[in-house]
C-alpha positions as a printed NumPy array, in Angstrom:
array([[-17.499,  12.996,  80.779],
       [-17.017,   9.383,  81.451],
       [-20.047,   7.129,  82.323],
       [-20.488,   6.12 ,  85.598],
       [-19.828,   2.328,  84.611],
       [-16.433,   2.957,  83.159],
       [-15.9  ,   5.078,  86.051],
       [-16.797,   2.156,  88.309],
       [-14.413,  -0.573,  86.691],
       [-11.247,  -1.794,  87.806],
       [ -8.121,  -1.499,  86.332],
       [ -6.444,  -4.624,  84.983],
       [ -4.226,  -4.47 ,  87.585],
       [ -6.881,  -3.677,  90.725],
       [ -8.771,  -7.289,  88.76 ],
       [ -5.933,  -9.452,  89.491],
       [ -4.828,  -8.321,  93.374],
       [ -8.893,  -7.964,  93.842],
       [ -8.895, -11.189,  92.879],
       [ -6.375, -13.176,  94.166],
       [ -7.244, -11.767,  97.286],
       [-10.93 , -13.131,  97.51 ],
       [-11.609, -16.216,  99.447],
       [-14.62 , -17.856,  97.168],
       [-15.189, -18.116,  93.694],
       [-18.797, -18.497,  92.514],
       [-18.272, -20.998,  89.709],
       [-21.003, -21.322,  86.744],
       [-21.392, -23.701,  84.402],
       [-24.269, -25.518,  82.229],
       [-26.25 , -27.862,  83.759],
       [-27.931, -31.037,  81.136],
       [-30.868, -29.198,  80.989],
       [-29.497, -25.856,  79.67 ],
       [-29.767, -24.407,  83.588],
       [-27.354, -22.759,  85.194],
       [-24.978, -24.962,  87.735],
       [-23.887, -22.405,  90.489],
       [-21.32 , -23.752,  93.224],
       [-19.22 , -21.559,  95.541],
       [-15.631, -22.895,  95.313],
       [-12.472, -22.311,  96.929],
       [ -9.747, -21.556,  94.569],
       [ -6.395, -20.347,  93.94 ],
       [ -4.413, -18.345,  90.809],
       [ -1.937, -20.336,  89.337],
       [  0.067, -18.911,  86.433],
       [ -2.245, -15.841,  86.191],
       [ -5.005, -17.942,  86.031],
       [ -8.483, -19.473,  88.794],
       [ -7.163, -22.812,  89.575],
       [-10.199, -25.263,  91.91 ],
       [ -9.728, -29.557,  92.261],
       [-13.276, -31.218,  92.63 ],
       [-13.975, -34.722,  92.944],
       [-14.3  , -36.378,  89.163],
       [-17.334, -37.569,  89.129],
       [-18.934, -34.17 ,  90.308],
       [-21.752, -32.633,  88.299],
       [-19.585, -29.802,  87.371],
       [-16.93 , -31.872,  85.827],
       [-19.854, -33.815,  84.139],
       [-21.201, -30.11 ,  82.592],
       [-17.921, -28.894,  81.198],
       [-17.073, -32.127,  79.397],
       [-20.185, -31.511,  77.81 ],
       [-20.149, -27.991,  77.336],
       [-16.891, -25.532,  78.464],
       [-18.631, -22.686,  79.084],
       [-19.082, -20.858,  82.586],
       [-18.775, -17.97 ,  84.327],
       [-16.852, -17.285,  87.602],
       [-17.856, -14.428,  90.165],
       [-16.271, -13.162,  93.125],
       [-17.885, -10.013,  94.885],
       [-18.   ,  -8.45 ,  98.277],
       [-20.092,  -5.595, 100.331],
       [-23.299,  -5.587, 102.15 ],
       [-24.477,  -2.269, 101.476],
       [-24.749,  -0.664,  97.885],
       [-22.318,   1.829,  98.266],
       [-19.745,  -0.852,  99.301],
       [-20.398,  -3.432,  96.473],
       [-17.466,  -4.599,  94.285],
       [-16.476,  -7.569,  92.336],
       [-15.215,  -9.086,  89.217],
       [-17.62 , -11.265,  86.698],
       [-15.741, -13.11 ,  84.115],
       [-17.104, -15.298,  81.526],
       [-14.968, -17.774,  79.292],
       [-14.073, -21.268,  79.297],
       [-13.293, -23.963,  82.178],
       [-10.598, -26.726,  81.594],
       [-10.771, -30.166,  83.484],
       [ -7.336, -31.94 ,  83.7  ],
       [ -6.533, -34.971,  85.109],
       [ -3.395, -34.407,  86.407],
       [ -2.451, -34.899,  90.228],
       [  0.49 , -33.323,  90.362],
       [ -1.615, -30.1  ,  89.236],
       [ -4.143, -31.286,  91.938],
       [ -1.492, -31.701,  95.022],
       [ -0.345, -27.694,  93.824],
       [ -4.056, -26.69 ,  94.16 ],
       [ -4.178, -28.282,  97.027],
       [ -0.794, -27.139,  98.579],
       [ -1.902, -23.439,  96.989],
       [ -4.97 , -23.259,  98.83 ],
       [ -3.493, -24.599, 102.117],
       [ -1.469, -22.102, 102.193],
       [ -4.328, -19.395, 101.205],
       [ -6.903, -20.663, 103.408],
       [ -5.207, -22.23 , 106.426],
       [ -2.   , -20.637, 106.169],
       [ -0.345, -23.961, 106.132],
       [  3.157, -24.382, 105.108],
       [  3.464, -27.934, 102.218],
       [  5.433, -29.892, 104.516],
       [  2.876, -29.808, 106.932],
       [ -0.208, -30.823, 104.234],
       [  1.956, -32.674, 101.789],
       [  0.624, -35.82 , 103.038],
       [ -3.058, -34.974, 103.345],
       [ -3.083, -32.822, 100.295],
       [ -2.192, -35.762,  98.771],
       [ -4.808, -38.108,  99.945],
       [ -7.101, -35.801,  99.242],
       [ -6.395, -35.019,  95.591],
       [ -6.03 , -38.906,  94.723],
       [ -9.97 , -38.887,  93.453],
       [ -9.648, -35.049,  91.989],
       [ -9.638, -33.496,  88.477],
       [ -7.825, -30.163,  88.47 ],
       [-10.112, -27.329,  86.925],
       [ -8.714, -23.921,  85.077],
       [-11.025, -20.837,  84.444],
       [ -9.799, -19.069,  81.685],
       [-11.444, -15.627,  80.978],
       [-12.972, -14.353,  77.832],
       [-14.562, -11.182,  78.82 ],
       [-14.279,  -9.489,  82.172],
       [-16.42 ,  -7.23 ,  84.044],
       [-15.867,  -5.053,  86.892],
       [-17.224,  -2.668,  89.569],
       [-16.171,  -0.561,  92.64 ],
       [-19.233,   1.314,  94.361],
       [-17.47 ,   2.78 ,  96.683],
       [-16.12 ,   4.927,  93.702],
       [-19.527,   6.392,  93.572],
       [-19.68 ,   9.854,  94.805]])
């Protein structure tokens, strides 16, 4: 008989569409004093993969230059019996790049205003002129589903 946490855990597949459609990504990283940084972010997947812009001289730019580590949560419910969500630990990536800024930008438009590019093109851009890109990228995933519970 299968534990209940394996019995609990989505499948690679249920991961990604949980994910992608989630609204906010609670991003960790290390803080200068070995803390924990916690932000809530908006984000988007680009190429299989949690895509956010911040402004660069934010203090969670400032902790993964100095250390790539982090941790990204999304989760959902209010009652135990409806609690899911996806943990993931691994490594963030800042990139100065703002043609990968303007797609974040254009990407979550799209996700969380259901704006079309040609409408936000010009106020994406604007906006992503003072912006480091940042990538999540996974090393160990963790998943549950309570409403699996019987």
């Amino acid at each position: 008989m299968a534990n209940q946490r394996s019995s609990i855990a989505l499948s690679d597949e249920e991961v990604l569409d949980y994910i992608v459609g989630s609204k906010t990504l609670i991003m960790g990283t290390i803080n200068h004093d070995g803390w924990p940084h916690l932000v809530p972010m908006w984000f988007s997947m680009i190429d299989g993969l949690a895509h956010m812009h911040t402004y660069k001289t934010s203090q969670k730019v400032k902790n993964i230059e100095r250390d790539d580590r982090g941790s990204a949560l999304i989760e959902d419910g209010t009652q135990y019996n409806q609690l899911r969500g996806v943990f993931m630990r691994g490594r963030y990536q800042v990139v100065d790049d703002q043609e990968l800024c303007y797609r974040i930008g254009v990407a979550n438009s799209a996700k969380y205003m259901g704006a079309e590019e040609d409408v936000v093109a010009d106020m994406v851009r604007a906006q992503v002129r003072k912006r480091f890109a940042l990538i999540f990228q996974p090393e160990k995933i963790s998943s549950w589903d309570h409403r699996r519970i019987g």
